[in-house]
N, C-alpha and C positions, 0 to 999 in steps of 0.2 A: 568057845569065845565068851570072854566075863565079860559087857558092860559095865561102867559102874558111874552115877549120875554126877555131875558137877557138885559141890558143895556152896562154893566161894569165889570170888575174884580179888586176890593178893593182888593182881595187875593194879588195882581201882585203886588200891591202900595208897594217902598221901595227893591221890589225887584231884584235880581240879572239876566239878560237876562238868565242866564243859569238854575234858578228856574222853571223861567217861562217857557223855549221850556221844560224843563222836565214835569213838570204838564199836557202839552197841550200834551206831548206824551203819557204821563202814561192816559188822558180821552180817547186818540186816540185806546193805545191797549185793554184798559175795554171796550170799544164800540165796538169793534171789535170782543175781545173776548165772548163777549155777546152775538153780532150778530153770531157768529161760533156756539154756544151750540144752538142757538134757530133756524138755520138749522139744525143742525146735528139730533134735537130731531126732528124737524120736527113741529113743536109746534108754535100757534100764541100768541102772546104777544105785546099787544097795547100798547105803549106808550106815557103817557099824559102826557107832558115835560114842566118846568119851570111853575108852579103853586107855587102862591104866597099865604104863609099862615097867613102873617101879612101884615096890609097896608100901611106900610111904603115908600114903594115903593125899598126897599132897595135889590141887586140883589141876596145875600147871604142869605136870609132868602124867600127860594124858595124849591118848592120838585119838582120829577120827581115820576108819578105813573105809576104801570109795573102793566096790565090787563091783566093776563091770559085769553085763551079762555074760558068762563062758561063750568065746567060741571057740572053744577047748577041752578035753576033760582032760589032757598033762595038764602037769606045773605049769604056772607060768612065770615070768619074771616081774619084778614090781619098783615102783619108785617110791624113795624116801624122799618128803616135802620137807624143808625148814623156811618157816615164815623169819621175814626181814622186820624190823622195827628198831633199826640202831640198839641192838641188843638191850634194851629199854620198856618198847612197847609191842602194840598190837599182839596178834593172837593167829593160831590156825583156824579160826573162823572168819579174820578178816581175807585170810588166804581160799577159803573154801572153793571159790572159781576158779582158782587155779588148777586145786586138785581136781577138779571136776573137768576140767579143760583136757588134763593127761588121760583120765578114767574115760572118757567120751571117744579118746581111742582107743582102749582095749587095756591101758595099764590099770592095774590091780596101783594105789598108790595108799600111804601109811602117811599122813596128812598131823605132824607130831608137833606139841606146844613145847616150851622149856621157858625154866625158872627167867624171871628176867630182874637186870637190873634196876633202881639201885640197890633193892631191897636182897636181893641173892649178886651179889657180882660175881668176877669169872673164877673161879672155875664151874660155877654151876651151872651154866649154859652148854658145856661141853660134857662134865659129869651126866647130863640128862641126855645129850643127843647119843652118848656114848651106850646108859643105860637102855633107850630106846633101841639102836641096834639090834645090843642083844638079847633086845628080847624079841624082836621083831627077827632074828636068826633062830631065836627056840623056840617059835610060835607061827612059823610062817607058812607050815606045813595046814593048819587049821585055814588057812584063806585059800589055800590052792596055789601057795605060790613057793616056788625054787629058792632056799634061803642063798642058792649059789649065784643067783641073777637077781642084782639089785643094785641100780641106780640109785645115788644119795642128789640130791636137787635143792635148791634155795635162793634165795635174791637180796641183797645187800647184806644186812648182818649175819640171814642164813644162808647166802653164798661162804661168808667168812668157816660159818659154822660146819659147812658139805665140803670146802677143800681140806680143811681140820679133821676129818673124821677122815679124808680120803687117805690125806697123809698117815697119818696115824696108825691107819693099817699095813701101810707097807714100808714107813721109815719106824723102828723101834726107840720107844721113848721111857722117859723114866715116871711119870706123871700114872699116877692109876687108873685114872680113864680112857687114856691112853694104852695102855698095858692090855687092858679090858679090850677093847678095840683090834689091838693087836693078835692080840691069844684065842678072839672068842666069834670074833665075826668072820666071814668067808670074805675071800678079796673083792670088792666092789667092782662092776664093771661099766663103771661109769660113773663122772661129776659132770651136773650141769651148775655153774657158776653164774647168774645173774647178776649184773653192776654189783660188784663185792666190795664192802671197804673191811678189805684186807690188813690196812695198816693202822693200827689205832695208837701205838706204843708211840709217836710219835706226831701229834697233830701240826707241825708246821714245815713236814716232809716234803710237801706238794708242792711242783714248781708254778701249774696251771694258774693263768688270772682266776677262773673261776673257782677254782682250789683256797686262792687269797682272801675270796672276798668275806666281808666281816661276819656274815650271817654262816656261811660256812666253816667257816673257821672256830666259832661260838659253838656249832655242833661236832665238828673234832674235838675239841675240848672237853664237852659234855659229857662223850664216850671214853675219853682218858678219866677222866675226875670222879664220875659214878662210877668208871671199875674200879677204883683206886690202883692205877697202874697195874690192871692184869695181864701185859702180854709179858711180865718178868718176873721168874719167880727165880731170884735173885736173894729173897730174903728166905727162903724152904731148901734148907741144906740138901745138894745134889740134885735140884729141879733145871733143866737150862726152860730159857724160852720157849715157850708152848705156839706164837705167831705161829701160823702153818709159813709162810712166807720166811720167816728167820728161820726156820726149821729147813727148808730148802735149799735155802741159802746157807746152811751151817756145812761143817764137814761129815755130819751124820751121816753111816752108811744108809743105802736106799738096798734094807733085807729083800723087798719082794717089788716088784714090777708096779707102778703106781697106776690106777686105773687112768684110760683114759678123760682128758677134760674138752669140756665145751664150753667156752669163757664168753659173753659178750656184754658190750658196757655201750651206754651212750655219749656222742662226741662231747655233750654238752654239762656230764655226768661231772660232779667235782673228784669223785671217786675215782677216772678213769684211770689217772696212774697210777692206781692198784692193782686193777686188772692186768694192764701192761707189766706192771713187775712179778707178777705170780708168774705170767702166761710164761715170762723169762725165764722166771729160776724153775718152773717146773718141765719146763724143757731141757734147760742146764743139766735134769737128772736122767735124760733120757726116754720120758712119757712123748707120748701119741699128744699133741694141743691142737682143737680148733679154734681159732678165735677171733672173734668178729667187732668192730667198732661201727655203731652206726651215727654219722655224722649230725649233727643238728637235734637228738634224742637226749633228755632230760633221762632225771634216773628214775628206775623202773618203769621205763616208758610201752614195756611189753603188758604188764599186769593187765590189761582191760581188751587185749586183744586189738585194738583198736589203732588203721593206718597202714599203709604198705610195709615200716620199718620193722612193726610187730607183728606182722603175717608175716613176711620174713624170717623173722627170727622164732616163730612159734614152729615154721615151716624145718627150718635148718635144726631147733633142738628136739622136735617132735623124732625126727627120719634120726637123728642120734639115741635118741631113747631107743629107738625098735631095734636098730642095728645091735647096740651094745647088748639090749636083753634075748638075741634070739639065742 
């Protein structure tokens, strides 16, 4: 196992000093809150921090692995984390409590950062989640874990980012990270999808009032404008649609059995009919969907553990994690 230390934060570049102390506060209270569950349970959990899964050298395309204590000496199976930030911001160390959350029950989890916009738009977000994979399939034997059992996991833009990789493995595409994906990683056996906005290629899709309103809508926007229309590669002779969602929805054979999913959105989430049209079209293909709406819940209303919706829900995708990886 090669650590290799931070350099830089490209996240920072362009931005506002008041982005930046927030970010550095939001890694500050996940570390903390992390460090609080992992006394309180009383539980060991190694952490093998800033692992480089491409050789770019580049500091954004880096994971963080959270080692339970074995109570095993097999393999065990592991979760792949992608942190949410409207494909734009935040970090896997604002995420850190989460992975620490999964790792507190026994999963082994790969806790992965990726290039963000505006500064990289798309396809680099996928190109990295893609690279990660594979490397985390030719290296996963060094943690103790099954590169053949392994849940991909995320919440808003890295839900986007965990049903894209899901797809990708079992619908064949023409895109090369996809390819990569296809060829080189073992079938997934499990997504968990947290309030995902799935649909960015089109921000005035959404029929919900709270979908309308002006503040949300200014951030649909946002995510179209700083990708410069990345879900159509329309102008890259022979690319169709990369959307995991229009991908579903296309006439693409479905080569290999798509793993199963565990979708859940809050009632009050502007994103929710994204969730509802995924959980559709990847039913349409024939997958295993659970998926759950919970009424009155803002987006990512699970992140802090906090409230009967999010014990709930922590409850229903934790008992799916164990299931998928035994």
């Amino acid at each position: 196992m090669v650590a290799v230390s931070p350099t830089s934060r490209p996240d920072f570049i362009g931005r506002p000093a008041s982005y930046r102390l927030a970010v550095r506060g939001a890694e500050l209270a996940s570390g903390f809150v992390g460090l609080a569950r992992r006394t309180l349970h009383k539980q060991e959990v190694e952490v093998v921090r800033d692992v480089a899964y491409a050789a770019t050298g580049h500091p954004q395309q880096r994971l963080d692995v959270f080692l339970p204590k074995a109570r095993t000496t097999s393999a065990r199976g592991a979760i792949v984390y992608v942190h949410g930030g409207a494909f734009q911001y935040l970090s896997r160390r604002t995420h850190a409590h989460i992975a620490m959350r999964f790792a507190l029950e026994g999963f082994v989890v790969f806790n992965m950062d990726y290039r963000l916009a505006p500064l990289n738009p798309y396809p680099a977000c996928m190109e990295d989640a893609s690279a990660a994979m594979v490397w985390i399939a030719r290296h996963a034997d060094q943690f103790g874990v099954d590169s053949s059992r392994l849940v991909i996991a995320g919440e808003s833009a890295g839900a986007n980012i965990a049903v894209t990789v899901a797809v990708a493995g079992s619908i064949e595409q023409r895109a090369p990270w996809a390819r990569r994906l296809f060829n080189e990683v073992p079938r997934l056996r499990g997504c968990i999808a947290a309030c995902g906005v799935f649909c960015v290629d089109d921000p005035h899709w959404r029929e919900s009032e709270r979908a309308k309103e002006a503040s949300n809508r200014k951030i649909f926007r946002s995510m179209k404008e700083r990708f410069d229309d990345p879900w159509n590669y329309s102008g890259v002779s022979g690319f169709e649609s990369m959307a995991a969602v229009r991908i579903l929805e296309s006439s693409l054979a479905t080569n290999r059995p798509l793993p199963e999913l565990f979708a859940f959105v809050g009632g009050r989430d502007p994103v929710e009919e994204d969730t509802r049209r995924v959980v559709a079209s990847y039913r349409g293909r024939g997958a295993h969907v659970i998926a759950h709406a919970y009424p009155g819940q803002r987006h990512a209303f699970h992140a802090l553990s906090l409230g009967s919706a999010s014990r709930d829900v922590w409850r229903r995708q934790l008992a799916f994690a164990a299931r998928s990886l035994r």
